[in-house]
VEXMI-993933 format. One record per residue (C-alpha): x, y, z; residue in three letters. Coordinates in steps of 0.25 Angstrom, whole numbers, plus 5000, padded with zeros to 4 digits. Layout:
<rs>
XYZALA
...
</rs>
This chain:
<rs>
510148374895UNK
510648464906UNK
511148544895UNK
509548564892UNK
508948584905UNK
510048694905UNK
509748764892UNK
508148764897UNK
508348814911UNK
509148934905UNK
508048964892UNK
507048934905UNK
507649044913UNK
508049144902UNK
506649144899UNK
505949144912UNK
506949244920UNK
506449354911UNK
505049324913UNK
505049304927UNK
505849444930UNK
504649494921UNK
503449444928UNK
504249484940UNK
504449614936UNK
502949634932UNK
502449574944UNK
503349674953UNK
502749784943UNK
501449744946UNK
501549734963UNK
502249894960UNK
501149934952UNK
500049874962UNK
500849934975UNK
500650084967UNK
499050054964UNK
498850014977UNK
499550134982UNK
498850224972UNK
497550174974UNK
497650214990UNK
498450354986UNK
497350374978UNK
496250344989UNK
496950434999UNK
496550554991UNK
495050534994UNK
495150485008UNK
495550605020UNK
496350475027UNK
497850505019UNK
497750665027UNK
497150595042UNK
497850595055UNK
497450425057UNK
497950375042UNK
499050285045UNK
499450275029UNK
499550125030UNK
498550025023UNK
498349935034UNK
497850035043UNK
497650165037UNK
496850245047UNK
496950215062UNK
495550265065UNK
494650225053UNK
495550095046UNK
494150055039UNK
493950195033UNK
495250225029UNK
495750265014UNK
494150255011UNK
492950335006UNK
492350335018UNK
493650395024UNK
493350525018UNK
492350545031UNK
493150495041UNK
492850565054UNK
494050525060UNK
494850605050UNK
496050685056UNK
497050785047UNK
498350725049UNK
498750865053UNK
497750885063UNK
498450915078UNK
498650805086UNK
497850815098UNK
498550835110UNK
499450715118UNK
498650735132UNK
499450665143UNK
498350605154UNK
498750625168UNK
498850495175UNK
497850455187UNK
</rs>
């Protein structure tokens, strides 16, 4: 009997290990493949949006302009009246005298 159990957990496991290793392999292949569609798909909305080339867009998704976070990366981003070149000068650091 111990002979049997044996023999089954070692056809249940020759059987199983490749199977598993596949579906875990598939299911990595599918997170990867989501990762880049997600990242396409906001690549993609950059283009039509002036956020990527602004002096406020932070590049991070949970707070991807510091002055308009409601507008950024959307349609309505295209008028944006805060919009600043990323090149644009800086305006001067002014020191206040203290009173």
């Amino acid at each position: 009997m111990d002979e049997f159990v044996t023999n089954c957990s070692l056809i249940i496991a020759i059987v199983l290990g490749p199977l598993m290793l596949l579906a875990l392999t598939g299911w990595f292949a599918v997170q990867a493949f989501l990762d880049i569609k997600a990242k396409a798909i906001q690549v993609y909305g950059l283009r039509f949006t002036p956020c990527g080339r602004c002096l406020y867009y932070t590049g991070c998704k949970e707070l991807a302009c510091a002055v308009n976070p409601c507008i950024a990366l959307t349609k309505s981003a295209q008028d944006c009246r805060d919009f600043t070149p990323a090149d644009a000068p800086k305006p001067p650091n002014v020191k206040h005298p203290k009173s």
